[in-house]
C-alpha positions as CSV (number, residue, x, y, z in Angstrom):
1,X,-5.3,-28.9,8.4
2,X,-2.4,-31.5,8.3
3,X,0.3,-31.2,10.8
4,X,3.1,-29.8,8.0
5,X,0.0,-26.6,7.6
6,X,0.2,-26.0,10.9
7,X,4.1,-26.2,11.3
8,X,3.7,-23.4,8.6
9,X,0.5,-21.6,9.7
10,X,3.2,-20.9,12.9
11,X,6.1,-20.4,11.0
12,X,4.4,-17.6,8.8
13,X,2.6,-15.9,12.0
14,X,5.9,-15.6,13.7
15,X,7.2,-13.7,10.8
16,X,3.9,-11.6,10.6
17,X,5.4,-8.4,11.7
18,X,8.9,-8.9,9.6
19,X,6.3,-8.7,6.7
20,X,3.9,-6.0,7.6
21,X,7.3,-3.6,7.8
22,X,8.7,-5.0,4.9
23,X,9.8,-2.4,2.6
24,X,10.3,-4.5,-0.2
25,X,6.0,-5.5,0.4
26,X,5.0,-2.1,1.8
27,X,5.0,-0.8,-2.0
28,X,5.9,-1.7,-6.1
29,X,5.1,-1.3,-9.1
30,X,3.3,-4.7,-8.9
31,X,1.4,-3.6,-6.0
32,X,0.6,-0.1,-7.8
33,X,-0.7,-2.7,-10.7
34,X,-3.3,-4.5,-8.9
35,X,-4.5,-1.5,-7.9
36,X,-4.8,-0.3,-11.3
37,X,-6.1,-3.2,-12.3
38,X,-9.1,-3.6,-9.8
39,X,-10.7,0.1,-10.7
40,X,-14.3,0.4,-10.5
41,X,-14.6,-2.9,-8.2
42,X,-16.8,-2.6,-4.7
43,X,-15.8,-5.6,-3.1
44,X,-12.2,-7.6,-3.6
45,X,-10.6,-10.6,-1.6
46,X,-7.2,-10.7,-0.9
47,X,-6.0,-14.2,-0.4
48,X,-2.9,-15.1,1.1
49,X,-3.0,-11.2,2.6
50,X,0.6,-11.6,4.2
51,X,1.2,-8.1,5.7
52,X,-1.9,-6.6,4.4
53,X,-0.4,-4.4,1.7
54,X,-3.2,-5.2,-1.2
55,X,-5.9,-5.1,1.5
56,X,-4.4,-1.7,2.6
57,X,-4.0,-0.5,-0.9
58,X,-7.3,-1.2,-1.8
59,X,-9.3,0.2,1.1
60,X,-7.5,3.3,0.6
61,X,-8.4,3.1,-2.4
62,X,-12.2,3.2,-1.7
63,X,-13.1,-0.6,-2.4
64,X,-14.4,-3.3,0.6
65,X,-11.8,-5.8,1.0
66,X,-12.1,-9.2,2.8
67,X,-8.7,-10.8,3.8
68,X,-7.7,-14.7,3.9
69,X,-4.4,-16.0,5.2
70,X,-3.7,-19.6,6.5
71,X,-1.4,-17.8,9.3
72,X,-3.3,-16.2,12.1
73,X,-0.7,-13.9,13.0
74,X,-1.1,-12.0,9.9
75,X,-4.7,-11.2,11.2
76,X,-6.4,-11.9,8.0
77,X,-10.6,-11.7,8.6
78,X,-10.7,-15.8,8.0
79,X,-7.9,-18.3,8.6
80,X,-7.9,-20.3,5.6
81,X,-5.7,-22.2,2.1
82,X,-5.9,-20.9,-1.0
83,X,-6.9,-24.4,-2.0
84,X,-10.1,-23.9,0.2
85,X,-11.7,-20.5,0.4
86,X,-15.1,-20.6,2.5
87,X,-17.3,-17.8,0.2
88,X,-19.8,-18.8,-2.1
89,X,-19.2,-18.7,-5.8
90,X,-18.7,-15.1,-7.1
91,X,-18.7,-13.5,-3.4
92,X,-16.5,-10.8,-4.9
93,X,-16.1,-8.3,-8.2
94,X,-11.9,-8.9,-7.4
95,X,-9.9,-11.5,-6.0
96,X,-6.2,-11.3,-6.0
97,X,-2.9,-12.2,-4.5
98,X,0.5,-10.9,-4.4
99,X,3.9,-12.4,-3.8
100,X,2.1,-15.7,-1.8
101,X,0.7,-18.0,-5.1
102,X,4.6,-19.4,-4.9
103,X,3.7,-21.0,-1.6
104,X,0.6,-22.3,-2.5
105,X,0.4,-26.0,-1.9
106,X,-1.6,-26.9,-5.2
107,X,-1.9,-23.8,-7.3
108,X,-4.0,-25.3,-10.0
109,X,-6.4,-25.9,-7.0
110,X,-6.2,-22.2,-5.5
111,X,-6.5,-20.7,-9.2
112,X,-10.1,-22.9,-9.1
113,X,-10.9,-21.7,-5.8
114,X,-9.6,-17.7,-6.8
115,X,-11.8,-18.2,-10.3
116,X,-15.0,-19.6,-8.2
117,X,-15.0,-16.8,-5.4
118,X,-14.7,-14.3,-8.2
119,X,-17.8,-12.8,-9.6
120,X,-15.1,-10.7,-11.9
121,X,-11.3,-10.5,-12.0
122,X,-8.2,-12.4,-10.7
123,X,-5.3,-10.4,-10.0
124,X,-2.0,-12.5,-9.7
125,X,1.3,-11.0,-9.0
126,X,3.7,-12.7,-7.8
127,X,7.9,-13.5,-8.3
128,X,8.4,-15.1,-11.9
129,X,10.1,-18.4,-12.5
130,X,14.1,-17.8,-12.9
131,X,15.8,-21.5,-13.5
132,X,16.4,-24.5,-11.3
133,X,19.5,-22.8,-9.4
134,X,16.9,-20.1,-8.1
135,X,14.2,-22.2,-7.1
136,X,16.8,-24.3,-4.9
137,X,18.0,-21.6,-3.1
138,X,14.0,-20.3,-2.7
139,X,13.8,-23.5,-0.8
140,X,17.0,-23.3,1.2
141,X,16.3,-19.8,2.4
142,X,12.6,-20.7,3.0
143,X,11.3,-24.4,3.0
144,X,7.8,-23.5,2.7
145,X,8.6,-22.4,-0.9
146,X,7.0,-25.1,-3.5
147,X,7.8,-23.6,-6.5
148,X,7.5,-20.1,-9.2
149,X,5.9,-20.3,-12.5
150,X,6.7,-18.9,-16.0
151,X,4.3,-17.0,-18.1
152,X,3.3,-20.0,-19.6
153,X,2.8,-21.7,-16.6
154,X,0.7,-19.0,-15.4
155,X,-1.6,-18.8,-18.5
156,X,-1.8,-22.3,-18.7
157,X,-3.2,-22.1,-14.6
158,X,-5.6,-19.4,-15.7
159,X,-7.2,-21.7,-18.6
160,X,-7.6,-24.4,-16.5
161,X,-9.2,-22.7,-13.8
162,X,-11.4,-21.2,-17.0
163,X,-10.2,-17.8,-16.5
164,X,-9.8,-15.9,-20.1
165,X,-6.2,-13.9,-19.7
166,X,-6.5,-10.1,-20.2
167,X,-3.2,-8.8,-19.5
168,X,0.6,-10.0,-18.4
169,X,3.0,-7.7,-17.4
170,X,6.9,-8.5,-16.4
171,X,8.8,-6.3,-14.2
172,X,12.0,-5.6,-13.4
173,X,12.8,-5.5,-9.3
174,X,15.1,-5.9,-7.4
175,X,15.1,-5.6,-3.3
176,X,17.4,-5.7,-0.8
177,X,19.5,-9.4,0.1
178,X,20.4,-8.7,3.7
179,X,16.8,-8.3,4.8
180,X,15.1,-11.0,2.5
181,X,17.2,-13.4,4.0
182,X,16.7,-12.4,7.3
183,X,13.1,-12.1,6.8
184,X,13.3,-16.1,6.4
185,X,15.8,-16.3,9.2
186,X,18.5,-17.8,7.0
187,X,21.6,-17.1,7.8
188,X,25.3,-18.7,8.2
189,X,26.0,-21.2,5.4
190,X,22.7,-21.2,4.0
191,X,22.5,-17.8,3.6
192,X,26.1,-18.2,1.9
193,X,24.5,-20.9,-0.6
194,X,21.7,-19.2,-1.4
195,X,24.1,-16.0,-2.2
196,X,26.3,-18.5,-4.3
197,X,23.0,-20.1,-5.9
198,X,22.3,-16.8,-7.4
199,X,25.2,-15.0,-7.7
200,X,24.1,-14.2,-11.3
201,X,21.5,-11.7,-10.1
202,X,23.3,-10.0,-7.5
203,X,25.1,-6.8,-8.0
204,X,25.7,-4.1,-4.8
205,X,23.5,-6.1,-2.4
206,X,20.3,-5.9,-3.8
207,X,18.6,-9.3,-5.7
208,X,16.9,-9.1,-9.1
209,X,13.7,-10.8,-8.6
210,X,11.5,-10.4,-11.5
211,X,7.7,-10.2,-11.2
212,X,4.8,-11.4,-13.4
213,X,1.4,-9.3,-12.9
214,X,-1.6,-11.4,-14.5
215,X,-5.2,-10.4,-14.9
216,X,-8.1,-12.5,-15.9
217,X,-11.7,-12.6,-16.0
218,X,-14.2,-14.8,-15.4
């Protein structure tokens, strides 16, 4: 692990608890999705677990669920990148993520490694791609942002990674400013570019961050 993953594997494990309170992760319609989406599985890995909220979902849901996370402090079962998941090939009937692909290093890599560990499905959900002026202030609020995709982006990740697209939903969200910025610790005149930034899709306090839902299959 290079010195910049560590910086971040520290980063993301100081903030473990902001996330596993999180309101705005606790629950969705995204999250009510994957769940939907990963009926009649036995086994499913959640990569990039965060606060847990898939993993949670789904064991309550009756299915065995492995977490990864390259932050220890979000107590995943194995410390480990997207980009490098230590399972052997088709370990489990789902794999899926949830509002953590944007921070993947190399996605086209961790879609590989999500398709190879799958015996099944890939469930993606994850904040969808909203101009220039939204990825900038994605970055200012929290520098371990690399980047959001479009639809297209995401189906043309899913081919490459040989995964046949099933289904692709869009939805509509919209959280709460105050506490997603201070869930990144940005404040003063960040926090006042990032409000400028995206002005466009703020009304009352709450952010409009639309969501893309993807499911493949092997």
């Amino acid at each position: 692990m290079s010195a910049g993953s560590v910086g971040a594997a520290e980063l993301w494990s100081a903030r473990a608890d902001a996330y596993r309170e999180s309101e705005a992760h606790r629950q969705g319609p995204d999250l009510d999705l994957l769940v939907e989406w990963s009926a009649g599985a036995s086994s499913a890995l959640d990569v990039g677990t965060g606060g847990g909220h898939v993993a949670r979902r789904l064991r309550e849901a009756g299915v065995e669920v492995t977490t990864c996370d390259p932050a220890p402090g979000m107590r995943p079962d194995v410390v480990c990148g997207a980009e490098h998941i230590p399972f052997a090939d088709g370990s489990f009937d789902v794999v899926a993520t949830r509002l953590a692909a944007h921070h993947f290093a190399d996605a086209a890599a961790a879609l590989r490694e999500l398709a190879r560990v799958s015996a099944d499905r890939v469930l993606v959900a994850d904040n969808l791609f909203a101009g220039e002026a939204a990825e900038e202030a994605e970055r200012l609020r929290d520098p371990s942002h690399v980047r959001t995709y479009t639809e297209a982006g995401w189906r043309e990740l899913f081919d490459a990674a040989g995964l046949r697209v099933l289904d692709v939903r869009v939805l509509d969200l919209a959280i709460e400013l105050g506490p997603w910025l201070e869930r990144a610790g940005c404040a003063g005149a960040e926090a006042d570019r990032v409000r400028a930034l995206l002005a466009d899709r703020i009304d009352g306090g709450r952010l409009r961050l639309d969501r893309i839902c993807v499911r493949g299959a092997r």
